[in-house]
N, C-alpha and C positions, 0 to 999 in steps of 0.2 A: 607300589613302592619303587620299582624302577623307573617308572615314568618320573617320580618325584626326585630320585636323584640323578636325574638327566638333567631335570629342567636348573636345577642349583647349581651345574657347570655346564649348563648349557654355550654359556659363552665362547670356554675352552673348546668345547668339543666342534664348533661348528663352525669355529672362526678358520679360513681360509691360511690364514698366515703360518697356521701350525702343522707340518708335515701329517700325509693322511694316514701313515704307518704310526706314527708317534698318538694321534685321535683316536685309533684302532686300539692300541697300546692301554691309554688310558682308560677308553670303555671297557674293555674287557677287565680292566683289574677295580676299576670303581665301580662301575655300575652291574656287571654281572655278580660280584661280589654282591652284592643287595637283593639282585633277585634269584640267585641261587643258594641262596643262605639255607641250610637243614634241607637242604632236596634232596639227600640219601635217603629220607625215611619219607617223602612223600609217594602218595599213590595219587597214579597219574589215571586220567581218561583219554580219550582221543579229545575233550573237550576241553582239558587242561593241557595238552599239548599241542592244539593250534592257538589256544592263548599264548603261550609261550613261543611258538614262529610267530607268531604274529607281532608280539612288541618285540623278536629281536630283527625283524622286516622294518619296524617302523625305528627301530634303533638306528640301524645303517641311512636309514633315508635320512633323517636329523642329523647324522652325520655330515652326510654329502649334499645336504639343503635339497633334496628332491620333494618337492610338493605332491603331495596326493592327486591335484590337478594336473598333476602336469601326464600321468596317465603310464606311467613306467614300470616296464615290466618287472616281477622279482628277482627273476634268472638275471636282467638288465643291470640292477641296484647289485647285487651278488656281484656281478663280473667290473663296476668299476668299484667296489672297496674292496675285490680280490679274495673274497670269503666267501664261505660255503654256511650252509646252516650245521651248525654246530651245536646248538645250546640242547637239544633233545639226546646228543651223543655226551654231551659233557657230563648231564645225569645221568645218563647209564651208567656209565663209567666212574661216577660218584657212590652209586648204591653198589655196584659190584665189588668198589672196594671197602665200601665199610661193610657189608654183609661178609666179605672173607676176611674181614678183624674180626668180626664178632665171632662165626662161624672157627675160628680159630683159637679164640679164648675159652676158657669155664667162667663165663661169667650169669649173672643174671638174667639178661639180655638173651644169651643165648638158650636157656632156660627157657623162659617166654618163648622164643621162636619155635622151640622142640615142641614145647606141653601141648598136651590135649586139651579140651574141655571137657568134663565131664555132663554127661546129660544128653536128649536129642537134639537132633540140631534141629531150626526152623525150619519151616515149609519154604518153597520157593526156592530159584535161584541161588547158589553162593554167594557169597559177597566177594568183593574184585578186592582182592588181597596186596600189600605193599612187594608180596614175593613174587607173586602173580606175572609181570610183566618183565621179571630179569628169570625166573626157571626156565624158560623158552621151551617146554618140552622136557625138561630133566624132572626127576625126582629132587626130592630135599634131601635124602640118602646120598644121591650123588653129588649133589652141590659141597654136602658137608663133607666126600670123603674128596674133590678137588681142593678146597680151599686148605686141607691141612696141607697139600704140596704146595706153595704158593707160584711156581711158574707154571703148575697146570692148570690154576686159577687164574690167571692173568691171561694166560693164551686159551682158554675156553670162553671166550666171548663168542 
C-alpha cells in the first residue's frame, strides 16, 4: 500500500525542483500516513520489521533518485536526506500510547486485555502476543499501575 501511494505522487516527491526538507515533509505525512495506518494493535516479527526498514530505505532512495545500481550504502542514503530510521520507533511509541488509553479507561477493550481463557492452554510454544514486544521485561500489573500516572507512562519507555 505504500509503495502505491508513492508511486501516485511519485512526481512531487522526486522532482528536484522541490526543496528536500519540504519531499521529507510530505512523505512523511502522505505516505507514512498509509503505511502506518492501525499499527498500535499490530504484532510485529523481526520479519515484519525488516519489511518495514526495508521500504522506508527504499522510500528515501525514491526520494533522492538513488538507484539500486548505483550500489549506496544505507547509513549513505540516511546521511544525505538527514534521517535516521525512524518508522520501527514511530510504532512503538504508537502502541505505547494507545495501550496507556486503553490501560487507563474501564472499557471493553481493557476487559479483553485482563481476562483469562478459561481451559488448558495448547501444547507448544506461546504465541508472540501484540503485548509481547512493548512489556520489555515488566509484568501486565505494572504496566497497568504506570499508565494510570501518565508521565510515569510516558517516561517508562
Amino acid at each position: 500500500m505504500g509503495k502505491t501511494a508513492f508511486m501516485k505522487v511519485q512526481d512531487l516527491l522526486a522532482a528536484r525542483r522541490i526543496p528536500l526538507k519540504l519531499r521529507k515533509r510530505f512523505a512523511k505525512c502522505f505516505i507514512w500516513s498509509v503505511v502506518l495506518y492501525g499499527s498500535e494493535t499490530w504484532t510485529m516479527r523481526k520479519k515484519e520489521e525488516k519489511f518495514l526498514e526495508n521500504f522506508e530505505m527504499w522510500l528515501w532512495r525514491r526520494i533522492e533518485n538513488i538507484k539500486w545500481s548505483d550500489k549506496i550504502r544505507n547509513e549513505e542514503v540516511l546521511k544525505r536526506v538527514g534521517e535516521e530510521r525512524t518508522i520501527l520507533k514511530t510504532i512503538s511509541k504508537r502502541k505505547r500510547s494507545w495501550l496507556g488509553h486503553i490501560l487507563r479507561r474501564d472499557c471493553l477493550q481493557r476487559k479483553i486485555m485482563e481476562g483469562k481463557i478459561e481451559g488448558t492452554r495448547s501444547r507448544g510454544r506461546r504465541k508472540f502476543g501484540m503485548l509481547t514486544d512493548i512489556m520489555k521485561g515488566r509484568t501486565f500489573e505494572q504496566m497497568k499501575e504506570d499508565a494510570q500516572d501518565r508521565e510515569r507512562w510516558r517516561n517508562s519507555r
